[in-house]
N, C-alpha and C positions, 0 to 999 in steps of 0.2 A: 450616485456613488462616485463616478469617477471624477463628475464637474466638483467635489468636495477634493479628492487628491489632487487634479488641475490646480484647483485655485492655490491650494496648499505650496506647491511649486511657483508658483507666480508670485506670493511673499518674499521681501527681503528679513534676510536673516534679524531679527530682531535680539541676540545677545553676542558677543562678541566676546574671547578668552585668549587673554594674554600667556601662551602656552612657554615663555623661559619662566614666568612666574605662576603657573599655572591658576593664574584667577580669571573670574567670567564676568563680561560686565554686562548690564540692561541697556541695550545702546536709547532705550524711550527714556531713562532716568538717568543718563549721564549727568556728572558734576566735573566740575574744573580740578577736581581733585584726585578724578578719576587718571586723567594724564592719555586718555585713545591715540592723540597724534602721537604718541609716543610707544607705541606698541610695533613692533619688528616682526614677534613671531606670533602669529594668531592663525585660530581657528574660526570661522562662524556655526552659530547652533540656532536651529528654527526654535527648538524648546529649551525651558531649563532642563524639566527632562533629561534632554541627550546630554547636556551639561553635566550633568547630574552622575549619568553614565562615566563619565571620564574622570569623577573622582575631583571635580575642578575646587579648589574656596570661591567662594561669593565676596566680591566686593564690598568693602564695609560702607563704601558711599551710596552706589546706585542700586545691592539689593540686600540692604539692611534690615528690609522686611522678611527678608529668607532665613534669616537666622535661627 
């Protein structure tokens, strides 16, 4: 049980949200269209999940499948 919370913490955040525009991106499906270097105000989220929580839109490039 706890070596599953450990490991869970030793992950890097895998979605990334642009919080003045309040969208989340899939930092594994990022596109050149997405624009990350360009991001000022963010949050990280280990799940969409918590993403999810905050009311965020989905990226129409990198989680198009969320839709």
């Amino acid at each position: 049980m706890f070596t599953f919370i450990l490991g869970e913490l030793d992950q890097k955040p895998r979605y990334l949200a642009n919080m003045r525009t309040r969208e989340v991106h899939d930092l594994q499906k990022v596109t050149g269209r997405c624009h990350i270097d360009r991001i000022k105000m963010k949050q990280e989220f280990r799940s969409l999940d918590a993403a999810r929580l905050e009311q965020l839109d989905f990226c129409a490039h990198c989680l198009k499948s969320e839709y």
